[in-house]
ZAMIKOL-147785 format. One line per field, with one value per atom (N, C-alpha, C, O): residue number from 1; residue in three letters; atom name; x negated, y negated, z negated. Coordinates in pm, 1 decimal. Example, Ala and Ser with C-alpha at 12.3 -4.5 7.8 and 13.67 -1.06 7.14 Angstrom:
BEGIN
doke c(1; 1; 1; 1; 2; 2; 2; 2)
drenfi c(Ala; Ala; Ala; Ala; Ser; Ser; Ser; Ser)
loro c(N; CA; C; O; N; CA; C; O)
x c(-1319.0; -1230.0; -1320.0; -1423.6; -1285.0; -1367.0; -1290.0; -1340.9)
y c(569.0; 450.0; 330.0; 331.9; 225.0; 106.0; -3.0; -113.8)
z c(-780.0; -780.0; -780.0; -846.5; -708.0; -714.0; -787.0; -803.9)
// end
This chain:
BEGIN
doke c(1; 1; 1; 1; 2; 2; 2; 2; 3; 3; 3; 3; 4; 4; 4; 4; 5; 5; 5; 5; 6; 6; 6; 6; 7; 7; 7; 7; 8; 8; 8; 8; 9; 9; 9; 9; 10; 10; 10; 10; 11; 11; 11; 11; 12; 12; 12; 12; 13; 13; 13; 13; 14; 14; 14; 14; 15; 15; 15; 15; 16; 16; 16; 16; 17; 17; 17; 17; 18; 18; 18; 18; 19; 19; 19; 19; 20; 20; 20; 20; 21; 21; 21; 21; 22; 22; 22; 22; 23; 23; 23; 23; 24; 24; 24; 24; 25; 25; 25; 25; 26; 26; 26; 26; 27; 27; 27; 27; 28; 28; 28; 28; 29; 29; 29; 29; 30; 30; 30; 30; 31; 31; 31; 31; 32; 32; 32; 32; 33; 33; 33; 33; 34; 34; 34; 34; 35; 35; 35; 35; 36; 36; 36; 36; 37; 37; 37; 37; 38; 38; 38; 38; 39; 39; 39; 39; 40; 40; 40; 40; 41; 41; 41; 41; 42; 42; 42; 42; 43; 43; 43; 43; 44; 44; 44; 44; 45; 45; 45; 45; 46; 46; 46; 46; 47; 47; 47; 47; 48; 48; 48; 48; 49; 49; 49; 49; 50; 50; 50; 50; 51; 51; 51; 51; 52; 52; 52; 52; 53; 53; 53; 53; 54; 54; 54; 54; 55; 55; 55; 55; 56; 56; 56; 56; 57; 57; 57; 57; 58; 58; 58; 58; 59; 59; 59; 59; 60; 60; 60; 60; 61; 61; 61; 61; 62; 62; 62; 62; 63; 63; 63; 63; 64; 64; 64; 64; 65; 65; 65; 65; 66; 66; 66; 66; 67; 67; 67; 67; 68; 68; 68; 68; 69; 69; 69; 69; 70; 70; 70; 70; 71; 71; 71; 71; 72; 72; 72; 72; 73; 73; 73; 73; 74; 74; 74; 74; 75; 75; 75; 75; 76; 76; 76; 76; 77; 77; 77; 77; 78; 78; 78; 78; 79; 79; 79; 79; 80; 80; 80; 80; 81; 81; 81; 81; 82; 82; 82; 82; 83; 83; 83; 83; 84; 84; 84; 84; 85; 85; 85; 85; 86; 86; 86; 86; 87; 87; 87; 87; 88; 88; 88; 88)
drenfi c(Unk; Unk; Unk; Unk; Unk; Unk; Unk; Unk; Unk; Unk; Unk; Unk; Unk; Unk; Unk; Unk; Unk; Unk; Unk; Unk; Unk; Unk; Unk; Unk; Unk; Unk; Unk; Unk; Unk; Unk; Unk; Unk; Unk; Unk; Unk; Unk; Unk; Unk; Unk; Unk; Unk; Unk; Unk; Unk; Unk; Unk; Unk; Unk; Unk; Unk; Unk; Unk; Unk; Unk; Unk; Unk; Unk; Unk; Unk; Unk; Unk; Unk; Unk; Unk; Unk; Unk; Unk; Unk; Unk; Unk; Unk; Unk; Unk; Unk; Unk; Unk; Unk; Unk; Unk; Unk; Unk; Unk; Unk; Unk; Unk; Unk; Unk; Unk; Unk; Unk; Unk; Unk; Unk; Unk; Unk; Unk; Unk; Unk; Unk; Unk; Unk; Unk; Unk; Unk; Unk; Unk; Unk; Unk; Unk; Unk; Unk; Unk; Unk; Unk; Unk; Unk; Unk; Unk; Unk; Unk; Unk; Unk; Unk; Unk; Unk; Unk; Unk; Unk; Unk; Unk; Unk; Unk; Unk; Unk; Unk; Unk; Unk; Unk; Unk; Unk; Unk; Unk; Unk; Unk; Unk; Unk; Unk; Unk; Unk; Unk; Unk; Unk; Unk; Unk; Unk; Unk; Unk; Unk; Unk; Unk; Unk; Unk; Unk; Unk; Unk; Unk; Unk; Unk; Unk; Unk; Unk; Unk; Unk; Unk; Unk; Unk; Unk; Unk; Unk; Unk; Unk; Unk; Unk; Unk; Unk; Unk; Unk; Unk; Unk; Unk; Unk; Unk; Unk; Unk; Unk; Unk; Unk; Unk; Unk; Unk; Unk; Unk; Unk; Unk; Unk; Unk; Unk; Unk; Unk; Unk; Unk; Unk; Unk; Unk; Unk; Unk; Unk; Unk; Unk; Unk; Unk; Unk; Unk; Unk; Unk; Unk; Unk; Unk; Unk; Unk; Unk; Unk; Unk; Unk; Unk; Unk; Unk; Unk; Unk; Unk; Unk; Unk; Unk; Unk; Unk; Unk; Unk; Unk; Unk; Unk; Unk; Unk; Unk; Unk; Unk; Unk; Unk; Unk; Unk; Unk; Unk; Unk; Unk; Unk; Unk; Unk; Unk; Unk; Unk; Unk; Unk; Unk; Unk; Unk; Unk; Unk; Unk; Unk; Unk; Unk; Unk; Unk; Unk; Unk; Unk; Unk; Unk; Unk; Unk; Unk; Unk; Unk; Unk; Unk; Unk; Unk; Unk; Unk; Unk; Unk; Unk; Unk; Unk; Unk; Unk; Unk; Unk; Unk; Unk; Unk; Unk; Unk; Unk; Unk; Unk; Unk; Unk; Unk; Unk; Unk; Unk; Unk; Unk; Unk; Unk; Unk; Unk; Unk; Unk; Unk; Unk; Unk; Unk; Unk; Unk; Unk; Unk; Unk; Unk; Unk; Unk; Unk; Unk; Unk; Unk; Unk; Unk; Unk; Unk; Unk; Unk; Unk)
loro c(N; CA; C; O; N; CA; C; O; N; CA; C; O; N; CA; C; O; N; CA; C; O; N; CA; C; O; N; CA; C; O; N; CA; C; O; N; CA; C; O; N; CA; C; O; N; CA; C; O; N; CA; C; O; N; CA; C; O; N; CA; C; O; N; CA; C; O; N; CA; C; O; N; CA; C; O; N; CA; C; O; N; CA; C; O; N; CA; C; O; N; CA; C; O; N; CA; C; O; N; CA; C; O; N; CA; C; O; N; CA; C; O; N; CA; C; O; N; CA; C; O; N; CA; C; O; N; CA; C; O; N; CA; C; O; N; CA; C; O; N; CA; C; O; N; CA; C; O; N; CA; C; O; N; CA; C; O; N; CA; C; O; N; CA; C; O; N; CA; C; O; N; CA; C; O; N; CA; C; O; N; CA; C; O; N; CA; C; O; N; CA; C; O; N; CA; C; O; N; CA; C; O; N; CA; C; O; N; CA; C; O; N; CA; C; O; N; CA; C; O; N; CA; C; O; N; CA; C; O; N; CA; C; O; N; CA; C; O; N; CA; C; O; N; CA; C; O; N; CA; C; O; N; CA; C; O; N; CA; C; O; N; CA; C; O; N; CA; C; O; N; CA; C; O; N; CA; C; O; N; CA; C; O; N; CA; C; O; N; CA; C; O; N; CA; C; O; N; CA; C; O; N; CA; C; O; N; CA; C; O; N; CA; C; O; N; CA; C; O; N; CA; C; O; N; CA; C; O; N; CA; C; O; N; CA; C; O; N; CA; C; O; N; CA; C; O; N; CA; C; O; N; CA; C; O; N; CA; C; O; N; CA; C; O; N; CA; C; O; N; CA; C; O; N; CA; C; O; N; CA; C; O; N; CA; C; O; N; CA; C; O; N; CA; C; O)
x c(242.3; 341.9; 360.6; 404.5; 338.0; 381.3; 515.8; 615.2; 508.6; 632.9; 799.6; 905.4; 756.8; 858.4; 875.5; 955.3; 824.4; 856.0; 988.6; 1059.1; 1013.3; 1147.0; 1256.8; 1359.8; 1229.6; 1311.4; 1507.2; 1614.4; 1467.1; 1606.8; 1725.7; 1846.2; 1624.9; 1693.4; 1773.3; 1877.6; 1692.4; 1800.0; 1898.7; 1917.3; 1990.9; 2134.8; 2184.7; 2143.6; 2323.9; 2381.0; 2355.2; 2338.1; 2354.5; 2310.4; 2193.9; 2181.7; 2049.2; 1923.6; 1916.3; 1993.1; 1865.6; 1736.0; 1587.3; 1505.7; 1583.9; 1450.0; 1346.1; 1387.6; 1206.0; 1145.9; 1044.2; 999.9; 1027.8; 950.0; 836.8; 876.2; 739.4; 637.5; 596.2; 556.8; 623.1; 612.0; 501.0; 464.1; 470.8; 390.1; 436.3; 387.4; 554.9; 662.5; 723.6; 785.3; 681.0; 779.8; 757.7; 675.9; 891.2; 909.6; 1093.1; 1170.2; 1105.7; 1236.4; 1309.8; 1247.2; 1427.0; 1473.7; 1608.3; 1646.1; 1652.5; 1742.7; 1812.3; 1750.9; 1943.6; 2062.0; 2076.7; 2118.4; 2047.8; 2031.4; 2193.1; 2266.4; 2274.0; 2392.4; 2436.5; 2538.0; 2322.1; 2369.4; 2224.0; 2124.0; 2223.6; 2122.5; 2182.7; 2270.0; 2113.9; 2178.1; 2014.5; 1910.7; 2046.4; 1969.5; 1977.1; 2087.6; 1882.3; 1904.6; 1835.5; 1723.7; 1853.1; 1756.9; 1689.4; 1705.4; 1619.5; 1524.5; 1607.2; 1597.0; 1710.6; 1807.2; 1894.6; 1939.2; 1926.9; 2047.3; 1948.5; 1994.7; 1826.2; 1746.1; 1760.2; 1822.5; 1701.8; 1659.8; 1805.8; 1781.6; 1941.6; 2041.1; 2070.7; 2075.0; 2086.4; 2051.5; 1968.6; 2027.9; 1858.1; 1765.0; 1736.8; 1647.4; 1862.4; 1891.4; 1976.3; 1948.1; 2084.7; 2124.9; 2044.7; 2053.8; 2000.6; 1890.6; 1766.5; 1763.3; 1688.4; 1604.4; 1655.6; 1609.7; 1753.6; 1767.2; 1761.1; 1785.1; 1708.8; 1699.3; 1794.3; 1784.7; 1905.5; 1985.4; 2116.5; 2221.9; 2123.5; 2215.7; 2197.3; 2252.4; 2115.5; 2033.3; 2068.3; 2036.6; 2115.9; 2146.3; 2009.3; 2039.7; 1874.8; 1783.5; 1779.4; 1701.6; 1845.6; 1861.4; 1715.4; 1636.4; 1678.0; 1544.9; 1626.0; 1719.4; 1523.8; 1556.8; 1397.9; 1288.7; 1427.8; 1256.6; 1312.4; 1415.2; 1195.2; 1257.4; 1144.2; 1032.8; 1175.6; 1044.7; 1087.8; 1204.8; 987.6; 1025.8; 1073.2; 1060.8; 1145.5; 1214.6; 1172.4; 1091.7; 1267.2; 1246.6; 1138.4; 1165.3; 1021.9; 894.5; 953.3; 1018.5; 875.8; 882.9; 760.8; 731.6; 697.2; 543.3; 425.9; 305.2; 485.6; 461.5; 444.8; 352.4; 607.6; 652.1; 750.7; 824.2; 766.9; 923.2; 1058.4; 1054.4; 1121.8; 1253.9; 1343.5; 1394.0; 1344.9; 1432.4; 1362.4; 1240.0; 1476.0; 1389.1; 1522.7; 1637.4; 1498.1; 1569.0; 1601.1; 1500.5; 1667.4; 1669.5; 1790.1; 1907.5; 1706.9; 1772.6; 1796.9; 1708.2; 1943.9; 1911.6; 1991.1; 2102.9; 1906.2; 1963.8; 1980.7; 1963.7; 2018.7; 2101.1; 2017.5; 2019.7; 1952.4; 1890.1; 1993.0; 2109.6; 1886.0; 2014.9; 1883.8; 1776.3; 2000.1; 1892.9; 1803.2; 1779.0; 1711.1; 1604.7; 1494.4; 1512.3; 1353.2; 1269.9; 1180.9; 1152.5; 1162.4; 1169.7; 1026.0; 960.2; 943.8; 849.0; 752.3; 633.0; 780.5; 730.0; 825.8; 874.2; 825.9; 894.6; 788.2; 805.0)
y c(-645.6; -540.5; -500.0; -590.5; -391.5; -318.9; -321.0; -256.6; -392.3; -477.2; -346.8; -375.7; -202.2; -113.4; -77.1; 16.4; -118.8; -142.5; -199.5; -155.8; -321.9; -425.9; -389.7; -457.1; -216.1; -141.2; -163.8; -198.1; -129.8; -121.2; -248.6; -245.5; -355.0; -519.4; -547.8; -613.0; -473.3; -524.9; -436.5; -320.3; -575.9; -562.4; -599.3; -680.1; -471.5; -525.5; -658.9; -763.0; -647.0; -805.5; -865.2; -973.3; -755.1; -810.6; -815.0; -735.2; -865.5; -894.7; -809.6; -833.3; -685.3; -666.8; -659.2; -597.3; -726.2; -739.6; -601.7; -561.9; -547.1; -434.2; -508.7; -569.6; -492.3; -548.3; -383.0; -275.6; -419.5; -282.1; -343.9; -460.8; -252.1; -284.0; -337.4; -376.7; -328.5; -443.0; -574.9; -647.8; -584.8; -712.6; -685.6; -619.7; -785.6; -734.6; -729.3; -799.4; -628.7; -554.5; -601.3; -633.6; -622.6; -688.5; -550.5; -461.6; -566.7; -433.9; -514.7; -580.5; -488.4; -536.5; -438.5; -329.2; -448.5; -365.1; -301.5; -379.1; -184.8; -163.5; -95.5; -116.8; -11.0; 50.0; 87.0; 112.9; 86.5; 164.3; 267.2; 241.3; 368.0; 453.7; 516.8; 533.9; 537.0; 617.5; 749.6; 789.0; 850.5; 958.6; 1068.8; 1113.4; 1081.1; 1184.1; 1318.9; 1336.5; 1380.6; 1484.8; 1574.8; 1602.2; 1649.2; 1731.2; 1661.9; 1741.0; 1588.9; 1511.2; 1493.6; 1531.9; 1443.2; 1419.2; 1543.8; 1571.0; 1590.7; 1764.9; 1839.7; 1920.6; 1812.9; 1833.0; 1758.9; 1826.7; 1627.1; 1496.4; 1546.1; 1555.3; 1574.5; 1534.3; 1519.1; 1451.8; 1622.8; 1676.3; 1499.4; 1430.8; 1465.0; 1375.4; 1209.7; 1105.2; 1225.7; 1092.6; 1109.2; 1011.7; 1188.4; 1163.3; 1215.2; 1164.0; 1319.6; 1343.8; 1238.8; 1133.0; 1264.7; 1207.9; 1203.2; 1119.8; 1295.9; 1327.2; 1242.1; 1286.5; 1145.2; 1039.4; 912.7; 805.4; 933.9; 860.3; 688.0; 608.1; 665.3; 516.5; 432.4; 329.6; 461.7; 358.3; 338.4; 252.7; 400.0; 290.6; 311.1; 349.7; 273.8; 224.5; 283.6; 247.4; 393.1; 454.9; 405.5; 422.0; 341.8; 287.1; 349.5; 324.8; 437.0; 535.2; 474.4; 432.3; 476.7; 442.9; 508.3; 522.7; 547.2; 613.0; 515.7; 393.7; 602.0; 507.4; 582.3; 674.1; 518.9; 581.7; 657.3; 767.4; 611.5; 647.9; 664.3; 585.0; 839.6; 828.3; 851.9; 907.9; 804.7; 797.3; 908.7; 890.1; 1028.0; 1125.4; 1172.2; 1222.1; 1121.2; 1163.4; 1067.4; 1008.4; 1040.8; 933.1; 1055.9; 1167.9; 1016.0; 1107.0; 1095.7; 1195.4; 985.1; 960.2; 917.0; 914.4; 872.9; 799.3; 691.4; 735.2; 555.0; 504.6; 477.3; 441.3; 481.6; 474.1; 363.1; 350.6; 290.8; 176.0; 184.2; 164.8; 219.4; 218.4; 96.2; 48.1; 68.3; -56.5; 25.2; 139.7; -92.5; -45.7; -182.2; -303.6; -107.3; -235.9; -371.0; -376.9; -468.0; -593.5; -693.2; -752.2; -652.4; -627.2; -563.3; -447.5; -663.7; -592.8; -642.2; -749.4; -587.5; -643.4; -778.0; -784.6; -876.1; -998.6; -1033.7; -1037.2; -1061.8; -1025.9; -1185.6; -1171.6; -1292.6; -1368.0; -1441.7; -1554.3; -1330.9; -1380.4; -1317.0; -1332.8)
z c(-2024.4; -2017.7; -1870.6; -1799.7; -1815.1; -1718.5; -1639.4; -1673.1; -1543.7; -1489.0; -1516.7; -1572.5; -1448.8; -1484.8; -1599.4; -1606.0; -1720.9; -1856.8; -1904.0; -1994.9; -1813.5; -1783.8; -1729.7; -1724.7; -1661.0; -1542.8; -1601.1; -1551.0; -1698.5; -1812.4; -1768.0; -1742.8; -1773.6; -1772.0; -1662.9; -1657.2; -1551.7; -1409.1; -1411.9; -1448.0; -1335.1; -1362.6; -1203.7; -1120.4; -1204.9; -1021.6; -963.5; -1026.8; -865.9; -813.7; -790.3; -732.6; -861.0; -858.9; -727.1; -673.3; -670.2; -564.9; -597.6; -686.7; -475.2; -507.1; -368.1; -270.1; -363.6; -233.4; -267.3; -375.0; -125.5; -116.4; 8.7; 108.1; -16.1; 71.9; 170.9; 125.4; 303.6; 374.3; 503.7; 514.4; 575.5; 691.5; 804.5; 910.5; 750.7; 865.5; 852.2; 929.8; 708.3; 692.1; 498.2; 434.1; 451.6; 321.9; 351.2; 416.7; 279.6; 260.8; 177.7; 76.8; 172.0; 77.5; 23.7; 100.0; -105.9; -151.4; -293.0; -377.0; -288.0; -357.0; -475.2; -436.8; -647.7; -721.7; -709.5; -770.9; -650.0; -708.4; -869.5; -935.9; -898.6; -1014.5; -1089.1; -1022.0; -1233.7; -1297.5; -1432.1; -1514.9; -1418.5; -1533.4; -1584.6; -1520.7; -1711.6; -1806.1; -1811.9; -1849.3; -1783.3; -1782.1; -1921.5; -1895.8; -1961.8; -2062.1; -1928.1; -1807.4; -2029.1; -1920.7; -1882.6; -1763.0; -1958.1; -1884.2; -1808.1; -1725.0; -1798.5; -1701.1; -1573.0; -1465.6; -1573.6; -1460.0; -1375.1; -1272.4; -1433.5; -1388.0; -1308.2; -1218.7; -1340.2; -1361.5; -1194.3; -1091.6; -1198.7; -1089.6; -970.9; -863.4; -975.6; -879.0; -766.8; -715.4; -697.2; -578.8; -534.5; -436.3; -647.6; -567.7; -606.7; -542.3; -680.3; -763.0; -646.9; -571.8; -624.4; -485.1; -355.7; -253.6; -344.2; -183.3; -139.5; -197.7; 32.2; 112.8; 207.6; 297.6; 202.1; 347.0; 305.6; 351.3; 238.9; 223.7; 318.1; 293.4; 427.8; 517.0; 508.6; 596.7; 424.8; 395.4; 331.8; 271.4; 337.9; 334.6; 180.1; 138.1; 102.1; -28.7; -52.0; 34.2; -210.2; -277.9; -437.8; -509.3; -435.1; -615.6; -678.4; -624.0; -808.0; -860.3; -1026.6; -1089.7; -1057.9; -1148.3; -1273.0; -1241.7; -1363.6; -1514.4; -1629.3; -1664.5; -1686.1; -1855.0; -1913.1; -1901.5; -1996.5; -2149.3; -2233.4; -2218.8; -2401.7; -2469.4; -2533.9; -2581.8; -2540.3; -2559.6; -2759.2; -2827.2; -2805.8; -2957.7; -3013.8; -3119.5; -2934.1; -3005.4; -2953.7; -2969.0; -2889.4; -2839.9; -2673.0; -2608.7; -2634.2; -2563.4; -2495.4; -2574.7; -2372.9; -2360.9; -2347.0; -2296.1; -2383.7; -2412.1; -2235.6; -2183.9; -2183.3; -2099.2; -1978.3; -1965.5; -1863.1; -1752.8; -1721.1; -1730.3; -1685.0; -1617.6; -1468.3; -1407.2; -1423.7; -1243.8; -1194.1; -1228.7; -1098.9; -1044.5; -897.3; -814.1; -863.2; -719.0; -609.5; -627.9; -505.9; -460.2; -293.2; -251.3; -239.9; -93.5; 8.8; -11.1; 113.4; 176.3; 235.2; 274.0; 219.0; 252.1; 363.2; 352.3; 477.9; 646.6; 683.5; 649.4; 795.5; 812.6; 758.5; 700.6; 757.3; 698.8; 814.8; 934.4; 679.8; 718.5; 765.2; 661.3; 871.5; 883.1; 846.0; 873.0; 803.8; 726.7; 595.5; 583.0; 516.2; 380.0; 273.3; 152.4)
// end
């Protein structure tokens, strides 16, 4: 199974490591919400802008798959927690 398959499961508080060219990053899950395709579309400006310059980490995956089509997307966004750790 496709690890963002699981996207749904994490819950505030995860721990997530980002492996970067500096280190690995570490990011504190604060919130995840389910979006259907109009709510995304609706979102997007503030679900990806960038000019919130706070570093966070949005990791976005389909849901809801009906055999066709996935109906929804889920999005998890976390807030970095330090700097990146350059042997972790």
């Amino acid at each position: 199974m496709p690890i963002l398959d699981r996207l749904a499961d994490v819950r505030r508080g995860a721990v997530v490591d980002v492996l970067t060219r500096n280190g690995v990053m570490r990011y504190e899950v604060r919130r995840t919400k389910v979006y259907d395709k109009e709510q995304l579309a609706r979102n997007a400006a503030r679900v990806f802008g960038q000019d919130a310059g706070d570093g966070r980490l949005v990791l976005v995956s389909c849901a809801d798959w009906d055999g066709t089509a996935y109906d929804s997307n889920v999005v998890v966004y976390a807030d970095p927690v330090g700097s990146p750790a350059q042997d972790a």
